[in-house]
N, C-alpha and C positions, 0 to 999 in steps of 0.2 A: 394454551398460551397464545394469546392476539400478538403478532411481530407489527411492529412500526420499524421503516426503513426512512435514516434522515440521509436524500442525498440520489437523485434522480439519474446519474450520470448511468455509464457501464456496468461499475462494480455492483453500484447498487441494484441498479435492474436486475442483474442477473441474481443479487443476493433476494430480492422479492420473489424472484422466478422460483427460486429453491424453497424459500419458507411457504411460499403458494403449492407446494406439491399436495396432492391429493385433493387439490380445493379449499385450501384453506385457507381463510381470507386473510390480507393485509392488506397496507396502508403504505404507499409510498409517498413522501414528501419531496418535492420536486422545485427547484425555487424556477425552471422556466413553464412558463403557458403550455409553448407548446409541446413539453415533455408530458404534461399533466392533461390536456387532451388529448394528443396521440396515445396515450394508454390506456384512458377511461373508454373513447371513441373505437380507436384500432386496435387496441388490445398489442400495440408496438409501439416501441422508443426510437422514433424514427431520427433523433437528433442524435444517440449517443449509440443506440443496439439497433441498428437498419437489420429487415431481412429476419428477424426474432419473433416469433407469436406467443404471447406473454399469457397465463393462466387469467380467464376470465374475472379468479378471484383476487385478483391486485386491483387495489382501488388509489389512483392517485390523486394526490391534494395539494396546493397549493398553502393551506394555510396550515402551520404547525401545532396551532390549538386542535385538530383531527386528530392527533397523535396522543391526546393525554387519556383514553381507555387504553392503551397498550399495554401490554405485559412486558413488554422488552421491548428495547429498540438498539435496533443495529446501525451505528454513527459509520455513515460511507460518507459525508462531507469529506471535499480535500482537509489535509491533515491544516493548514493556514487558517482553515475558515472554522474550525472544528469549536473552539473559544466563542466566537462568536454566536453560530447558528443555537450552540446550547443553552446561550444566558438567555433565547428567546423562548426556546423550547420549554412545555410543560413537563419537565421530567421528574420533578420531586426524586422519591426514592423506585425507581422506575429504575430496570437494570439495564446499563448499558453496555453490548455489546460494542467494541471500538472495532472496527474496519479499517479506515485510513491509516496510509502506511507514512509516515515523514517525523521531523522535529521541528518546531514552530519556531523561526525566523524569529530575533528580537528578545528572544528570552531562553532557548534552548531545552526548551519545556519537552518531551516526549508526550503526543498523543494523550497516555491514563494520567499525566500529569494537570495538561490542561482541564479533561474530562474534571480529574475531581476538584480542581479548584474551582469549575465553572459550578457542578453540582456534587457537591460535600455528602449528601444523603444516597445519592445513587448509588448501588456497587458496579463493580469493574467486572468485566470481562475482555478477553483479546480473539478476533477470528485473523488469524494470518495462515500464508500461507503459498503454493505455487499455484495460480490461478489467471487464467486469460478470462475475463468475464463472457465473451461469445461462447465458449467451452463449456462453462457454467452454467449458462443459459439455455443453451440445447442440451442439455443432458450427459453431455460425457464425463465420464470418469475422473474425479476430485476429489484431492482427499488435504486436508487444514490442520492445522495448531488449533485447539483451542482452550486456552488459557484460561484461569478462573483460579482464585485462592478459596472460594468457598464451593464446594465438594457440591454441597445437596444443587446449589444453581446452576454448576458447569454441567453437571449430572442433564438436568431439565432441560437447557440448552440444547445438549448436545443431539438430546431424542426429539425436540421438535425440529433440527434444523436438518436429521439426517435422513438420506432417501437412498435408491437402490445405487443412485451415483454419486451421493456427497459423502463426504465420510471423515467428520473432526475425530480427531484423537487428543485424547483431553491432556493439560498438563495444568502446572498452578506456577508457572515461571511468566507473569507477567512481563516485567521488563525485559526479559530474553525473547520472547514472542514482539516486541514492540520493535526493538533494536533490530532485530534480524531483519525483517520490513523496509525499516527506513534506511538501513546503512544498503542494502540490495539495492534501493532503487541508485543510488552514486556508483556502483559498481557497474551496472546496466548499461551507463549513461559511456563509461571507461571503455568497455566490451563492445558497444558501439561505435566509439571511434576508430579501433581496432578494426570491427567489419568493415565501415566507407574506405578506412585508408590504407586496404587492401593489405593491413600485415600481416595475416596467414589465420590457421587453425591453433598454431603454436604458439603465436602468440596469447590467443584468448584463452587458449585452455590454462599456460601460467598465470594469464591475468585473473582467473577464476577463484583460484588455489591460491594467489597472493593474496587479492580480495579478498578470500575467506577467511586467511591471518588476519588480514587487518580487523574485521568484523569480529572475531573472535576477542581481537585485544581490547577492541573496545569496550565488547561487549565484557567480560569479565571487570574489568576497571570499572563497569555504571552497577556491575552485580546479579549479571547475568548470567546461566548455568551454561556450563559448555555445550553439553548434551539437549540442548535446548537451539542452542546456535547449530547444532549441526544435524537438528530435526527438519521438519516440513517449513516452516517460519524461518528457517535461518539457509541451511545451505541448497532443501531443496528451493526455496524462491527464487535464490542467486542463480542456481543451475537453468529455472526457465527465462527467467529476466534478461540473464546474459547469455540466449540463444535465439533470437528470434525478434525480427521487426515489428510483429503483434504489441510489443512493449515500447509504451510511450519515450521510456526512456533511453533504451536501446535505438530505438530509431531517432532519437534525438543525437544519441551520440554519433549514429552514425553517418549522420548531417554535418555535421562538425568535421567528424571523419575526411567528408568529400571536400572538404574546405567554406562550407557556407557559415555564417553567422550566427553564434547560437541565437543572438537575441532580432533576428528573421527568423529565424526557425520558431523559438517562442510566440511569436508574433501573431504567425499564422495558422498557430493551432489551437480548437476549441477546447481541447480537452487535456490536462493538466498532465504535464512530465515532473512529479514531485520531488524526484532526484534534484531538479535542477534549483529548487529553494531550499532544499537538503543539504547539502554538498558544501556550501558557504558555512552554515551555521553549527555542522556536524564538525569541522573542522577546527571551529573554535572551540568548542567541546572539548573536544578530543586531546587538542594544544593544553587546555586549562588541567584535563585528566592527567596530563604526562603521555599524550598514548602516541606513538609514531602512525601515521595511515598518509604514509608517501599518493597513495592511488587517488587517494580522496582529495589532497590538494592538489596533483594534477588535475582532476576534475575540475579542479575551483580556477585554475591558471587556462584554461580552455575556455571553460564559461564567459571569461574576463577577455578572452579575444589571444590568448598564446596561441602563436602557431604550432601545430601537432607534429611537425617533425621537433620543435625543439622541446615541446615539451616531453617526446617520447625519448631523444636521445639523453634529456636529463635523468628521468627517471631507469635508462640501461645504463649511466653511467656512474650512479650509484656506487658506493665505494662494498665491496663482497662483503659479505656476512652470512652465518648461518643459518641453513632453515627455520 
């Protein structure tokens, strides 16, 4: 099975690094230069993976027509651009693996949603999951959701992408594997604030466990399996997302946290915190679903410039309710 990777960043690299195991060639699609020479040349992603030595057999491309021999491709474009990059793309009925974790701003569309309106012939698959890409790319120990309603291709999937350190476990809860993803990265962003503004361990560990309610309700209200939200995709992502500054979005939040601007912080950074175009749009979701997710729109009341003591004492002053 030929892998095509659309999406040069992090995640991607390192998702090439993995289907490159043994030498097995692929095709990265990269939309900057010099990602696409640094990896043909250096056999490194010096803009996104510094410090990484990439398998010889990754070939990267500039042009998206190189992609249309592939047997699968694995969509790591941010979840925003995902729409777009695909209407360009030679994909036919070409199986698409989805990677990016978010919900597209403006329409509230999930990821497989966009995918198949862009290409109707293609099938679906979902890789999520708790995953630092640096982790991924040197070889340590990984293990993913991997999502698929058709059996014989999640099957084929699963064995070209697995190695002595990556290791999907298959499920066919699509939408539960997508949700989990995107709702994680707005909790990230929450757990974040929490670490800059110095309010404890106790804090974040409730906020984990609240977060995971809210993910849950949501997730069941779009048709998601529980036991799906509280696999690898759903509570294990939450549990690495919301531990560690390695996460674009955690350390977003926890910028905010120290009192800096979110939209300085956005500013200055190359590489996308998708929480933070999440967070707004999931919210209206979620209000249109019936679904309460108090965390989420403090998220969105931060983003917008709320100050964090008020937004935090609104959200403990909350009127008691049960677990």
């Amino acid at each position: 099975m030929r892998i095509g990777v659309i999406g040069g960043g992090a995640w991607g690299t390192a998702l090439a690094q993995v289907a490159a195991d043994g030498g097995q060639p692929v095709t990265l699609w990269a939309r900057e230069a010099e990602v696409v020479d640094g990896v043909n040349a250096d056999h490194v992603n010096h803009a996104f993976l510094p410090g990484v030595s990439l398998s010889a057999s990754i070939r990267a491309t500039g042009d998206l027509a190189d992609l249309s021999a592939c047997d699968a491709l694995l969509v790591v474009a941010p979840a925003q651009h995902v729409g777009r990059v695909l209407a360009e793309a030679p994909v036919g009925a070409t199986p698409l693996v989805l990677c990016a974790k978010g919900i597209e701003a403006g329409t509230g569309r999930l990821v497989g949603e966009v995918a198949r309106a862009a290409c109707p012939a293609a099938p679906i698959a979902v890789l999520s999951g708790p995953t630092f890409a640096h982790e991924v790319a040197k070889g340590l120990p990984t293990a993913v959701t991997l999502a698929c309603e058709d059996a014989a291709l999640r099957d084929a999937l699963a064995a070209r992408l697995a190695n002595r350190a990556f290791r999907p476990y298959a499920a066919t809860d699509v939408v539960g594997a997508e949700i989990g993803g995107a709702v994680k990265n707005v909790l990230a962003i929450a757990c974040g604030v929490v670490e800059g503004a110095g309010l404890g361990q106790n804090a974040r560990a409730a906020l984990i466990a609240r977060g995971f309610a809210e993910m849950t309700r949501f997730g069941l209200a779009k048709g998601a399996r529980a036991e799906t939200l509280a696999g690898l995709s759903g509570l294990g992502d939450l549990v690495l997302t919301c531990s560690s500054t390695a996460s674009r979005n955690f350390s977003l939040g926890a910028g905010i946290g120290r009192g800096e601007a979110a939209a300085d912080l956005m500013a200055n950074r190359r590489t996308v915190a998708e929480g933070a175009f999440t967070a707004p749009v999931l919210r209206e979701v979620a209000a249109a679903a019936g679904v309460d997710m108090p965390i989420t729109d403090a998220v969105c009341r931060l983003l917008d410039g709320a100050a964090v003591e008020t937004v935090i004492g609104d959200l403990l002053a909350r009127p008691l309710r049960g677990e």
